[in-house]
N, C-alpha and C positions, 0 to 999 in steps of 0.2 A: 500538438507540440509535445506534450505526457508521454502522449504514446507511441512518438518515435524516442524519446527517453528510455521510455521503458523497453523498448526494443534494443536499443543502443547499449545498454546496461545489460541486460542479458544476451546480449552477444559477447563483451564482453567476459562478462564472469562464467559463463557458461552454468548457470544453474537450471535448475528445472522451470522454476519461476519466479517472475521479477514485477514485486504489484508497487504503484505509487497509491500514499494515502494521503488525504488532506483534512484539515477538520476546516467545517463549515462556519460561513460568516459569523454566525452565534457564535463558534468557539466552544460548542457543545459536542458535538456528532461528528465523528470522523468517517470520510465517506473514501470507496475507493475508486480511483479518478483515471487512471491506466494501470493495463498490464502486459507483460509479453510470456505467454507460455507455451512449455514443450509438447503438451496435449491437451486435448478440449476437456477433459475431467479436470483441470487444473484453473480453467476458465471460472472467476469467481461471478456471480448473481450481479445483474446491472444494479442494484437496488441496495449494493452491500453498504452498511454502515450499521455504527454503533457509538455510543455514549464514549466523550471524550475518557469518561471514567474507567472504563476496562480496557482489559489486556495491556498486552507489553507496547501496540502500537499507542494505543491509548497515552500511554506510561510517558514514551519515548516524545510525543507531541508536547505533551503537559509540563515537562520538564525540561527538554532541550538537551537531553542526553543519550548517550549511546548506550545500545540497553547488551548486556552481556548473558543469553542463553542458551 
Protein backbone atom coordinates (compact mmCIF):
# COMPACT_ATOMS: atom_id res chain seq x y z
CA UNK A 1 0.00 0.00 0.00
CA UNK A 2 3.32 2.62 0.91
CA UNK A 3 4.63 1.78 -2.03
CA UNK A 4 2.07 2.44 -4.59
CA UNK A 5 1.85 5.87 -2.47
CA UNK A 6 4.94 6.43 -2.89
CA UNK A 7 4.72 5.78 -6.56
CA UNK A 8 1.58 7.81 -6.83
CA UNK A 9 3.33 10.95 -5.18
CA UNK A 10 6.08 10.83 -7.37
CA UNK A 11 4.38 10.69 -10.19
CA UNK A 12 2.69 13.31 -9.32
CA UNK A 13 5.34 15.89 -8.18
CA UNK A 14 7.67 14.74 -10.59
CA UNK A 15 10.82 14.57 -8.32
CA UNK A 16 13.78 12.57 -8.38
CA UNK A 17 12.67 10.72 -5.31
CA UNK A 18 9.89 10.18 -3.06
CA UNK A 19 10.71 7.97 0.31
CA UNK A 20 7.94 7.49 3.09
CA UNK A 21 9.23 7.27 6.63
CA UNK A 22 7.66 5.83 9.76
CA UNK A 23 9.05 5.55 13.31
CA UNK A 24 8.82 2.35 14.88
CA UNK A 25 6.28 0.97 17.51
CA UNK A 26 8.90 2.18 20.43
CA UNK A 27 8.66 5.65 18.94
CA UNK A 28 12.39 5.66 18.83
CA UNK A 29 13.88 4.69 15.41
CA UNK A 30 12.53 6.04 12.25
CA UNK A 31 12.65 3.44 9.67
CA UNK A 32 12.07 3.82 5.89
CA UNK A 33 9.06 1.94 4.69
CA UNK A 34 8.66 2.88 0.83
CA UNK A 35 10.07 4.58 -2.00
CA UNK A 36 9.64 5.47 -5.54
CA UNK A 37 12.87 6.42 -7.52
CA UNK A 38 14.16 7.97 -10.75
CA UNK A 39 17.44 5.69 -10.58
CA UNK A 40 18.68 2.74 -8.69
CA UNK A 41 21.67 4.95 -6.97
CA UNK A 42 18.71 6.75 -5.39
CA UNK A 43 17.38 3.35 -4.05
CA UNK A 44 17.95 3.77 -0.12
CA UNK A 45 19.46 0.40 2.04
CA UNK A 46 16.50 -2.13 3.10
CA UNK A 47 17.84 -1.68 6.56
CA UNK A 48 17.61 2.21 6.60
CA UNK A 49 16.80 3.77 9.94
CA UNK A 50 17.86 6.00 12.55
CA UNK A 51 17.26 7.50 16.10
CA UNK A 52 13.87 9.33 16.23
CA UNK A 53 16.50 12.07 17.42
CA UNK A 54 18.17 13.27 14.30
CA UNK A 55 17.79 14.90 11.28
CA UNK A 56 15.13 16.95 9.82
CA UNK A 57 12.99 13.54 9.33
CA UNK A 58 13.59 12.90 12.84
CA UNK A 59 12.55 16.54 13.65
CA UNK A 60 9.36 16.59 11.41
CA UNK A 61 8.03 13.08 13.21
CA UNK A 62 8.94 14.39 16.86
CA UNK A 63 7.06 17.51 16.44
CA UNK A 64 4.24 17.24 13.87
CA UNK A 65 5.45 19.93 11.76
CA UNK A 66 6.41 20.83 8.50
CA UNK A 67 10.11 21.33 8.49
CA UNK A 68 11.33 24.40 6.10
CA UNK A 69 14.85 23.54 4.26
Amino acid sequence: MLGKTASAVYGVLGREAVYIFLADENGQTVRIVAHAVAATTLTPPNDLSFPITSGVVGRTIRTGHTQIV
